[in-house]
C-alpha positions, 0 to 999 in steps of 0.5 A: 814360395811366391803364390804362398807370398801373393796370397797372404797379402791378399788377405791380410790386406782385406782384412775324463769323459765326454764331460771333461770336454768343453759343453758349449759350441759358442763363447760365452759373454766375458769370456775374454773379460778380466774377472775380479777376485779370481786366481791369476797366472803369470806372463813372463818374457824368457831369452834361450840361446837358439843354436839354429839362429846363432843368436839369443830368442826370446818368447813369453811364457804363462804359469798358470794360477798357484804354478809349484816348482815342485809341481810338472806341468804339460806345454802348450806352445802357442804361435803367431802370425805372419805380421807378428811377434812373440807377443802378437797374442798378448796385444790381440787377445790377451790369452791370460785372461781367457786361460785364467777365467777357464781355470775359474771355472775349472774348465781347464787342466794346469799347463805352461803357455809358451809363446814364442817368435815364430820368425827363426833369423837373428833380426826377428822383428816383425817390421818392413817388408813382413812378406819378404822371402828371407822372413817367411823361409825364417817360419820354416826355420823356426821348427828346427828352432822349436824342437832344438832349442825351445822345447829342451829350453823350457823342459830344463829350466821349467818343471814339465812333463816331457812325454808327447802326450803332454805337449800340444802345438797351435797357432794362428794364421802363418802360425796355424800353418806351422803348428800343422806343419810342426806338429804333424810332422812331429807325431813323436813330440805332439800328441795336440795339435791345432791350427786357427785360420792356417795360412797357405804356408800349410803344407798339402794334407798328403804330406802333412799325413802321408800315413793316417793310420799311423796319426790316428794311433798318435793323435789326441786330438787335431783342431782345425778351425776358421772363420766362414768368410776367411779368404784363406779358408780352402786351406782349411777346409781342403786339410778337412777334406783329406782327414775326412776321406782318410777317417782321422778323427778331427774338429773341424770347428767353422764360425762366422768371422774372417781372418782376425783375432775373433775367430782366434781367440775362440780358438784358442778357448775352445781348444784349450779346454780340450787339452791334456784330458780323456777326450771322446772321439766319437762327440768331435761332430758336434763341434762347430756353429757352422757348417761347409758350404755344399760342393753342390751349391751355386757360386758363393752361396753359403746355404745349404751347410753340411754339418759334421754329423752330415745334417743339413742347414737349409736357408732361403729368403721369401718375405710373402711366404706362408709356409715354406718346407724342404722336400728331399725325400722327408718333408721338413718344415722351415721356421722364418725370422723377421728378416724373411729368411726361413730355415731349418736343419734337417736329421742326418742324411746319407751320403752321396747326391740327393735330389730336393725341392723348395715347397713354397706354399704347397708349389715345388721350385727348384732353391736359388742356391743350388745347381739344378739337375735333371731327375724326377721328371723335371729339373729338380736341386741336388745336394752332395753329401761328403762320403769318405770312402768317395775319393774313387770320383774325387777331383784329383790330380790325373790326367783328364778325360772330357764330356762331350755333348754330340747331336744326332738325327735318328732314322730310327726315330726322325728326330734329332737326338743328343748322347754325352760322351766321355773321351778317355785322356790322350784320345785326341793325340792318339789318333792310331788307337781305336778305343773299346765302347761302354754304353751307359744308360740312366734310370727312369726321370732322368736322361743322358745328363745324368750319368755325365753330372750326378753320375760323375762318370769322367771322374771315375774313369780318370782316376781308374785309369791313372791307376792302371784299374780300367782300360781307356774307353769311351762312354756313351751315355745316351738318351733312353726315352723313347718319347710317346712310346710309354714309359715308367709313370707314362700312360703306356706304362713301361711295356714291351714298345718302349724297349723294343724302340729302344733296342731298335734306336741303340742298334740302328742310331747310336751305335753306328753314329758311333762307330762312324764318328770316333776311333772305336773298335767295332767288334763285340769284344770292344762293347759294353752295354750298362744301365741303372733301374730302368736302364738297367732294364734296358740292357737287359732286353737289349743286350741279352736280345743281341749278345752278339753285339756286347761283351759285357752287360752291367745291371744296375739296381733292376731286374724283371718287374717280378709282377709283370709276367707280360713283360718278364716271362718272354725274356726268360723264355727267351733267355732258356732257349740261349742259354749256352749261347749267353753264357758262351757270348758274354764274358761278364753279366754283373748285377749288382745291387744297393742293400734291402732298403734298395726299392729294386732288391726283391725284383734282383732277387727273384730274377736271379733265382729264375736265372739259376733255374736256367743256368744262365751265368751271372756275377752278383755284387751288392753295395750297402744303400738305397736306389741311390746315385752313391750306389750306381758310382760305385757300380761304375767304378766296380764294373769298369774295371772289369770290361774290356780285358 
């Protein structure tokens, strides 16, 4: 209750088909204007005994133009914030005026606006101390209230509809919190919800939806909305982020603004006209001006936007540029405004990481507004695309492992060399256990960085470990370039010295460094050797080589180059004559693949039929995608669980 207190001070100190729903993402000029000679509805002040309170409440209340008594309406009950009372939204937006333009243009369904005093106590005034204990536990209270009191208040006195699908639930602020709160929780009285620029009074998304299946049968439609530069806007964006992950269909309508009746009123004129109609799921991406700053981006930078649909609105300065483009896999032309900015939205993009670059005036340079990242040979900018079904390598709330950067003089190669490594939760106070070993190897471009950053190797681990998936293990992601052996795009190519330097730094370098410096088990069982396109080539050289050493290889999106019989056909000469003996050693030799539009697809396909020629055991899993980093994750979190036991 404290932070909840501490936190909304700190902002509040600072500051029947797809036509039947609204046409335009932004409000139109007037829009909030009072319009002569139109129908108008009424506002009225109402007083129901509360029996939670123990005292007679008042609230307010709107019928809409030419209102019948003979005539049921639905309800929509609309609720204020922590410093206000039940006319809160009368003084800062006057909603009868939006309410009755909407009805002008036939935008809007007849309906009853009941706006109550979300504060149940009997000294419910929005005066002194509005942060006090006792007055915030009172918007808590107030949902007894609403659903005791209020809403059989209004259903007797009032000719509505009293089915849930007539009934929608929003506020602002504190109130956005409670209409969360209140009208998820109550799925059986509401089938509208919404809430504007909730305050952190919102309870956390698991406990507003323990059950997403269920809400997304009940629910007509959940607004969320908030202004860009609102301090509370974490709130809103961490309730989007679990109805994403969940697939719960939802507006997540963002706008510039801050915590005011602005963003407010647009809320209110935006949801209203959803309401009480045949809405169509499918068209809730397009609502919204802005989108979510990338997880991707440098602190407090607000380009790259992802957007609902997941385009991308790039933005950047450069005053002298002729021609500014970015490059992330399709080239997109910018269009600059006389502010020096240069913009654009790119098509949608599919989910996980992408690497891109800034093209400016023809030279690529990594944008200031992005973390950087070593792949493609260089560093290069990266942009993470939200992924629903990517909650395995989310940050959750489990005990932690940690990355480590460990240097190393090699006397294989008489240079000092660098491997991360991921030390499971608990290895640094479980100093009896001895700990099996993945060796983890990247793709070509890229070095030990990857798996530890764009991978997100420690963030599949924790959580698979937390749910009792994947033993606790250590992974090595070391460093697969060979320096001037040659390698992919070098001018050696990526032959037979490459791997065997490989082979020769993974056995006599990394794996005794290894087993000298941690508390690892040193036996084949407790070995593990993976890689991804190039490192998945890798493995197999290496690992097939020495199947005495490893228990499990994991191929990643590779295979034998099906046009290199230099470099293939001594590995399946080899692999014929060891053939029981690979089947014999090693317990599991997954490969796994994206879909067809993987660049590697035809490669795993030819060397798997070679495999079966030579009855060498395998196990196969594809995973839909391209020779992409959302692919090899899931690799991770599919093979991890498998090793090791």
């Amino acid at each position: 209750m404290k932070k909840i207190l501490l936190l909304l001070m700190a902002v509040l100190a600072s500051s029947h088909l797809t036509f039947s729903q609204p046409s335009d993402k932004e409000m139109p000029k007037g829009f909030d204007q009072v319009r002569s000679g139109i129908p108008t509805g009424k506002i009225d002040t109402i007083q129901y005994e509360s029996k939670t309170v123990g005292t007679t409440r008042k609230a307010l209340i709107y019928t809409p133009p030419g209102y019948q008594k003979k005539k049921k309406y639905p309800v929509f009950y609309l609720l204020h914030g922590i410093g206000g009372d039940e006319k809160e939204w009368l003084r800062g937006a006057n909603p009868q005026v939006i309410l009755d333009n909407l009805y002008a243009e036939k935008k809007l369904e007849p309906m009853i606006v009941v706006m109550p005093n979300g504060r149940a106590m009997k000294d419910d005034r929005a005066v002194g101390n509005v942060f006090d204990k006792e007055k915030v536990e009172a918007f808590a209270t107030f949902e007894k209230d609403l659903l005791n009191d209020l809403i059989p208040y209004i259903e007797k006195n009032y000719r509505v509809l009293t089915d849930r699908e007539h009934r929608a639930i929003a506020g602002l602020s504190m109130g956005g919190g409670q209409s969360l709160n209140f009208g998820l929780g109550n799925l059986s009285k509401f089938a509208w919800v919404a809430g504007f620029s909730s305050a952190p009074n919102t309870k956390q998304p698991e406990e507003l939806l323990p059950n997403p299946e269920e809400a997304k049968k009940q629910l007509k439609l959940l607004f969320i909305s908030c202004g860009d530069n609102d301090n509370l806007i974490s709130v809103s964006k961490r309730t989007h982020d679990y109805l994403f992950e969940n697939k719960v269909p939802h507006i997540y309508y963002i706008e510039p603004g801050v915590h005011d009746f602005k963003v407010w009123k647009n809320g209110l004129y935006m949801f209203s006209q959803f309401l009480f109609k045949p809405v169509d799921v499918s068209s809730f991406s397009r609502y919204t001006l802005l989108g979510s700053p990338a997880s991707t981006n440098v602190r407090s930078a607000k380009y790259p936007q992802i957007l609902p649909d997941n385009r991308v609105v790039f933005r950047v300065k450069a005053v002298d540029a002729q021609k500014v483009q970015i490059d992330l896999g399709k080239k997109y032309d910018m269009v600059k405004d006389t502010s020096g900015f240069w913009t654009v939205t790119t098509d949608s993009i599919s989910r996980g990481f992408h690497y891109y670059s800034l093209l400016i005036d023809g030279v690529a340079v990594v944008d200031p507004a992005s973390e950087t990242f070593y792949g493609m040979g260089r560093m290069a900018s990266g942009i993470e695309i939200p992924y629903a079904e990517g909650g395995y390598y989310a940050l959750k709330n489990v005990p932690h492992g940690d990355i480590r950067t460990k240097r190393y003089y090699s006397t294989v190669t008489n240079s000092w060399r660098r491997f991360n490594i991921y030390t499971p939760p608990g290895y640094d106070a479980n100093r009896a256990e001895k700990y099996p070993v993945l060796y983890l190897l990247h793709g070509g471009g890229e070095d030990e960085r990857g798996w530890a950053t764009q991978g997100k190797t420690d963030l599949i681990l924790d959580n698979l470990i937390a749910d009792k998936k994947a033993r606790p293990m250590l992974i090595v992601m070391l460093d697969g370039n060979m320096g001037g052996m040659g390698g992919m795009g070098g001018p050696a190519g990526f032959n037979e010295n490459v791997l065997r330097a490989f082979e020769n730094e993974l056995k006599g370098a990394v794996i005794p460094f290894v087993e000298s410096n941690y508390r690892v088990a040193a036996d084949a069982k407790s070995r593990a050797l993976a890689g991804l396109s190039m490192g998945g080539l890798q493995t197999l050289y290496a690992g097939i080589k020495n199947m005495e050493l490893f228990s499990s290889l994991g191929v990643f999106s590779s295979g034998w180059f099906a046009n290199n019989p230099t470099l293939s056909d001594p590995q399946y000469a080899f692999m014929k004559e060891n053939a029981s003996n690979i089947n014999t050693n090693l317990k599991h030799l997954w490969i796994s693949m994206g879909g067809k539009e993987d660049i590697a697809h035809e490669n795993c396909r030819v060397m798997m039929k070679k495999f079966d020629e030579l009855g060498i055991k395998y196990q196969y899993s594809e995973y839909a995608g391209g020779h992409t980093w959302p692919v090899w994750r899931h690799d991770l979190f599919e093979f991890a669980q498998l090793i090791f036991k």
